[in-house]
Backbone as numpy.savetxt, mean C-alpha at the origin, in Angstrom:
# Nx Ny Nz CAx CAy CAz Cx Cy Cz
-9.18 -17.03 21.19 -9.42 -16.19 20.05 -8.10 -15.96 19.31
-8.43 -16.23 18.01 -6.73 -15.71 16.75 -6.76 -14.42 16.79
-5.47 -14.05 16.66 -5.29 -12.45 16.54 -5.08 -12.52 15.11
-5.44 -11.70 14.46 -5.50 -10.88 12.93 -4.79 -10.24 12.67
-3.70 -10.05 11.60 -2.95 -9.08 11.56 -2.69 -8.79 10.05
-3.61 -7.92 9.11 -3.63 -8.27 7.44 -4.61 -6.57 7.03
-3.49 -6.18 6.16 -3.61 -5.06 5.89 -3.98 -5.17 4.25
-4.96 -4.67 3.60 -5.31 -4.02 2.67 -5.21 -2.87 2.03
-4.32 -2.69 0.68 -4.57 -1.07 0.61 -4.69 -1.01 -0.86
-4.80 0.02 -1.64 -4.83 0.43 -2.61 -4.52 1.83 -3.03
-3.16 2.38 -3.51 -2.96 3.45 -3.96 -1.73 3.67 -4.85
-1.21 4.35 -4.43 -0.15 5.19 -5.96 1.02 5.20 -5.24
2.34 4.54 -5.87 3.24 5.09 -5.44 3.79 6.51 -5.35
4.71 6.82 -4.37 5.39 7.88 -4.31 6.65 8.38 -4.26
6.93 7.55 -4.98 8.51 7.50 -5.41 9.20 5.94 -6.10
10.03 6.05 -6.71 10.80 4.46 -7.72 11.02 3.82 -5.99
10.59 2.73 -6.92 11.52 1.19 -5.74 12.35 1.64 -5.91
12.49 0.76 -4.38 14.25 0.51 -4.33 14.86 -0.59 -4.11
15.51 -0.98 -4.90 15.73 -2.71 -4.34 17.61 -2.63 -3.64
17.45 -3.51 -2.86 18.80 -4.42 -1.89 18.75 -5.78 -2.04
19.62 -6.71 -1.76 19.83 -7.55 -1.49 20.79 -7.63 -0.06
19.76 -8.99 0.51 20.48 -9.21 2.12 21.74 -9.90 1.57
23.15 -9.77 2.87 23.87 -11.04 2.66 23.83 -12.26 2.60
22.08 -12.47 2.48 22.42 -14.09 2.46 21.39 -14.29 0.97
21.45 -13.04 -0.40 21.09 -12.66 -1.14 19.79 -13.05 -1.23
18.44 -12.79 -0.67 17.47 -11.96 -0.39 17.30 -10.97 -1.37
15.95 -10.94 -2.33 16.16 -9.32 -2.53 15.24 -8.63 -1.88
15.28 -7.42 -1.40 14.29 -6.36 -0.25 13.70 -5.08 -1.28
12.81 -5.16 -1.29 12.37 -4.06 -2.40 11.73 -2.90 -1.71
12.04 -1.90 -1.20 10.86 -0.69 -0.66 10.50 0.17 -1.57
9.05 -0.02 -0.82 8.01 0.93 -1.54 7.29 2.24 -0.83
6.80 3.24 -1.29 6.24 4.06 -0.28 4.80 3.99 -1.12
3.84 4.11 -0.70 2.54 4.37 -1.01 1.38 5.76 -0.53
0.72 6.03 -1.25 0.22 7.31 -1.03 -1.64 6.46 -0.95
-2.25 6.08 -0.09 -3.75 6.54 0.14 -4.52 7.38 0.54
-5.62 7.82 -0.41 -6.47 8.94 0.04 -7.56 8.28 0.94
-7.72 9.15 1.89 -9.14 9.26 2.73 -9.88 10.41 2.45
-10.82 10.15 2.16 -12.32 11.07 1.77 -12.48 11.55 3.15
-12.53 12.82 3.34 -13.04 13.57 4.64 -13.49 14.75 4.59
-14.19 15.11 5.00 -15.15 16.42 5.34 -14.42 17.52 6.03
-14.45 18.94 5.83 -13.74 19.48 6.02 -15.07 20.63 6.97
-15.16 20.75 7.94 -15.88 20.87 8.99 -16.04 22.66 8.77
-14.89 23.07 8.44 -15.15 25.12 7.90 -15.98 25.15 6.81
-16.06 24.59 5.87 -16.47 24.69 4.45 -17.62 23.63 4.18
-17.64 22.53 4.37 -18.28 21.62 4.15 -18.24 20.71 3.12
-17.07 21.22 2.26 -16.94 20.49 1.64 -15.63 19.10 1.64
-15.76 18.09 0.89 -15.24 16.69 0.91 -14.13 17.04 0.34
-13.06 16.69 0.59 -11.75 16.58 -0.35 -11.02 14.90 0.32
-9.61 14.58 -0.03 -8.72 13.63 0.41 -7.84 14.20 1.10
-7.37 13.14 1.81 -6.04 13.58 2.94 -5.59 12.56 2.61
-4.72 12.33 1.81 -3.34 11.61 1.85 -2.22 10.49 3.16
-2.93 9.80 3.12 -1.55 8.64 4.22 -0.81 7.87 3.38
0.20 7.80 3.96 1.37 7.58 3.18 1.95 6.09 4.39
2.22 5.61 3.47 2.83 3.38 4.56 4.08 3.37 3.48
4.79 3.16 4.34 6.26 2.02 3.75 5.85 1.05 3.78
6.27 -0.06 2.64 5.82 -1.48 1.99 7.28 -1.63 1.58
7.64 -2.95 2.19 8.47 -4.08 1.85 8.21 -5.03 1.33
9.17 -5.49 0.31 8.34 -6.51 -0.27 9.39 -7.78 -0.39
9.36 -8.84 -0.37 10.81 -9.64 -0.32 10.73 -10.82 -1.61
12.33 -11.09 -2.45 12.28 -12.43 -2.93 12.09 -11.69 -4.47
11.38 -12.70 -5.06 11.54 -12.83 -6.65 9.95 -11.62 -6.62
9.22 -11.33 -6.15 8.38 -10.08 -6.20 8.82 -8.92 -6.17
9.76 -8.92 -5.30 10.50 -7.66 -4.84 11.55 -7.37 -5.91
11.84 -8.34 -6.99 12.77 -7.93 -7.82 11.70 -7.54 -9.18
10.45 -7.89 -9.16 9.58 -7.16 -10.12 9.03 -6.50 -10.06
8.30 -5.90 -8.86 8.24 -4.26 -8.48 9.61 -3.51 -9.00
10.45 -3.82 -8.43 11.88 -2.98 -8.67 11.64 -2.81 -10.53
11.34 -3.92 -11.33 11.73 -4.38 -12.53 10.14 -2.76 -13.30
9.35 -3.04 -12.53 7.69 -3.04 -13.37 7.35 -1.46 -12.76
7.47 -1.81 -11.74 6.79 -0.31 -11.02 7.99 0.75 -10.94
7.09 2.24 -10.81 7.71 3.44 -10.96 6.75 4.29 -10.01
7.14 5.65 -9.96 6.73 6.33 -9.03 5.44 6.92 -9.77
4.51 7.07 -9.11 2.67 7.14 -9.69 2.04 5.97 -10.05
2.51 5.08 -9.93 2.15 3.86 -10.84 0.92 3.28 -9.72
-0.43 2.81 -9.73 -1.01 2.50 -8.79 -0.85 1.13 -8.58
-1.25 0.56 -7.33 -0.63 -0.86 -6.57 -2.28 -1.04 -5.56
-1.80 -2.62 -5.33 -2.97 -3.09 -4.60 -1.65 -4.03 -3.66
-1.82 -3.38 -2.42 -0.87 -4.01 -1.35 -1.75 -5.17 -0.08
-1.70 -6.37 -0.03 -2.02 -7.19 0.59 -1.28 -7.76 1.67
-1.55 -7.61 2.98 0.13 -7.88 4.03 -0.47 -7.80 5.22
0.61 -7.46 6.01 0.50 -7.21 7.70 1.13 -6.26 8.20
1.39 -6.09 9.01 1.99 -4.59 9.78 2.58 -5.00 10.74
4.13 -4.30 10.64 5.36 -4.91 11.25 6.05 -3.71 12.36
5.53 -4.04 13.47 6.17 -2.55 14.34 7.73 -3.05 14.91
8.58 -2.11 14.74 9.82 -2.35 15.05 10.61 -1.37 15.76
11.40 -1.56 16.18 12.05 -0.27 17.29 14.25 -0.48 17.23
14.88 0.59 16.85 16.36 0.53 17.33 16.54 1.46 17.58
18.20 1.78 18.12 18.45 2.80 18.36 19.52 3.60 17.42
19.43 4.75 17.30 19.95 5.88 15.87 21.38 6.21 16.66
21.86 6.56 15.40 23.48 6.72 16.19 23.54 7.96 17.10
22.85 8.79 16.97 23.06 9.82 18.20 22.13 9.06 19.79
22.08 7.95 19.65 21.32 6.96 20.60 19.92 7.54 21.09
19.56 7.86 19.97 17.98 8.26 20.47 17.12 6.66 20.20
16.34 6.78 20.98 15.41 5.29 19.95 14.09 5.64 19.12
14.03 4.53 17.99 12.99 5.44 17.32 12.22 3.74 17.11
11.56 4.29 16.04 10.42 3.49 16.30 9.28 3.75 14.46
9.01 2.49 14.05 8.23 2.53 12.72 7.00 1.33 12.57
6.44 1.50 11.92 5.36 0.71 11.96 5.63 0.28 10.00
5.71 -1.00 9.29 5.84 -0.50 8.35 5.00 -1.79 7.89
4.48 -1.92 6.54 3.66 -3.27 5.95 4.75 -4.27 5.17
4.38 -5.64 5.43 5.73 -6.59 4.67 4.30 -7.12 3.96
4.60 -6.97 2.71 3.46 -7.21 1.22 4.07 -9.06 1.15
2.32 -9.63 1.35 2.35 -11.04 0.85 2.02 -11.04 -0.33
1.27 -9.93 -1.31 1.14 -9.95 -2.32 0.95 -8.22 -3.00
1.62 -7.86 -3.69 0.95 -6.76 -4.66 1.00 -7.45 -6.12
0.16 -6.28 -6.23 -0.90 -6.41 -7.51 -0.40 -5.07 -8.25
-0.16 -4.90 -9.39 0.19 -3.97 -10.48 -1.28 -3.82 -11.19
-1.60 -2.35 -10.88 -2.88 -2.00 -11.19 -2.50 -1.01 -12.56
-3.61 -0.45 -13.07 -2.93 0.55 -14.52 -2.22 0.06 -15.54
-2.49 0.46 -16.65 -0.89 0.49 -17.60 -0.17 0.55 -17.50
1.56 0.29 -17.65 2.49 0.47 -17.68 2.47 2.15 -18.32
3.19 2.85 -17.43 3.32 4.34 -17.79 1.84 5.13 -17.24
0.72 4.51 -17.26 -0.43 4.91 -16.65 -0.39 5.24 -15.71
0.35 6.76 -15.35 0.38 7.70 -13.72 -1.02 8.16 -13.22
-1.96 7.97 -13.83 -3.33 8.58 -13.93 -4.02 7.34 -12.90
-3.65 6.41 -13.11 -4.10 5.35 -12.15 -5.49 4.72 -12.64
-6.23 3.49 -12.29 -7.26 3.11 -12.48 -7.26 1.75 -13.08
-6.80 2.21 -14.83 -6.92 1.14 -15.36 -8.16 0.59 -15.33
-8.08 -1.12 -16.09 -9.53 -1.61 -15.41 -9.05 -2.49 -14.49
-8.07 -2.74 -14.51 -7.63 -4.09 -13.02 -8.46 -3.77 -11.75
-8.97 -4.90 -11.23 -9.35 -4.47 -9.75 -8.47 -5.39 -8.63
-8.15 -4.80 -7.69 -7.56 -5.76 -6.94 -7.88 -6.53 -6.06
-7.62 -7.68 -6.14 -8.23 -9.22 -5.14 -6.98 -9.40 -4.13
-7.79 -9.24 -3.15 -6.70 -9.48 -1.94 -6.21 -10.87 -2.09
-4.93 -11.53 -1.77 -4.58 -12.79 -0.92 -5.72 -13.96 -1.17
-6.00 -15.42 -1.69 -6.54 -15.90 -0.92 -8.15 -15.69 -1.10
-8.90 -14.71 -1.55 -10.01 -14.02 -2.32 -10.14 -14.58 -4.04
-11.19 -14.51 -4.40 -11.73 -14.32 -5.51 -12.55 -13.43 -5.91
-12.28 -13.26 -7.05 -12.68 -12.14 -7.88 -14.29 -12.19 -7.52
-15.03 -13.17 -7.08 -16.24 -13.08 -6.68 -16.42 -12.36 -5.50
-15.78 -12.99 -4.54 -16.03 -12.68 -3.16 -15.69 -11.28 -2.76
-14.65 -10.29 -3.97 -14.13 -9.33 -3.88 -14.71 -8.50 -4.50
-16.14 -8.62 -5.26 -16.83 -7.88 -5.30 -17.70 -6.92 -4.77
-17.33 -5.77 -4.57 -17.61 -4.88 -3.11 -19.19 -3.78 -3.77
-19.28 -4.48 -4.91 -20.28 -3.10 -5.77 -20.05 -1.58 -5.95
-20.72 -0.69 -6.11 -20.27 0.39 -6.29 -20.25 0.87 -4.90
-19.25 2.25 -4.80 -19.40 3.04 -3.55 -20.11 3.38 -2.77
-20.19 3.25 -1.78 -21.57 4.20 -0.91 -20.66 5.40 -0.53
-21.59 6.43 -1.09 -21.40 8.08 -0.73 -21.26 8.41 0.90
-20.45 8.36 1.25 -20.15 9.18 2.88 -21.44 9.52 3.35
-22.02 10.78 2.41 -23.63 11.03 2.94 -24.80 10.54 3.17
-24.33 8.84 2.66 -25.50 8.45 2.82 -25.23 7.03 3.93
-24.07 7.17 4.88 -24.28 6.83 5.64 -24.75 7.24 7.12
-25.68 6.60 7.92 -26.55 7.29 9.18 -25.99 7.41 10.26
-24.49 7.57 10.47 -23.68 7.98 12.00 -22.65 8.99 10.98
């Protein structure tokens, strides 16, 4: 059996890129991203979002147009994998991150459009705009578990 390792997301940045270049000039672009999860709030009953937040790397001539295009609110469609890594901090504690290296984002919205949406939809990797047709939402409530 193949192991899978390919992350999907869609949300808003939360703060400007940042771009580097490696010494062997590489450019490294980080991103932070903000996704909401729809969840039920068990006192009240009512639905709101909870916010998760992923570091996104992005590398090369992409990573220098995020840096170039995107800004902080700006919404993104992140296509990748998930990279767990571990060193140790100078007071020698060891720490430890889980972070996504983007094979592709997608610039969703207008330029300046913090409001997010736009009409862009985003096609993962490798997908077509057919196959990435997911239809409209199904309401939380109207699923039976």
């Amino acid at each position: 059996m193949a192991n899978i390792n390919r992350v999907v997301l869609v949300g808003n940045l939360t703060k400007d890129p940042e771009l580097r270049t490696t010494p062997n000039g590489t450019s490294v672009c980080k991103l932070r991203i903000a996704v909401n999860t729809r969840q039920k709030d068990n006192a009240t009953g009512q639905w709101g979002d909870k916010p998760n937040y992923f570091d996104v790397t992005v590398f090369g001539n992409q990573a220098e147009s995020c840096s170039q295009y995107l800004s902080k609110g700006r919404p993104i469609g992140v296509d990748g994998r998930l990279d767990w890594r571990e060193w140790e901090a100078q007071d020698g504690s060891k720490r430890q991150a889980v972070e996504i290296i983007a094979e592709s984002v997608q610039f969703l919205g207008a330029r300046g459009d913090d409001a997010g949406g736009g009409g862009n939809q985003f096609v993962p990797a490798g997908a077509t705009a057919e196959s990435a047709d997911f239809g409209p939402a199904t309401a939380d409530d109207d699923i039976p578990f």
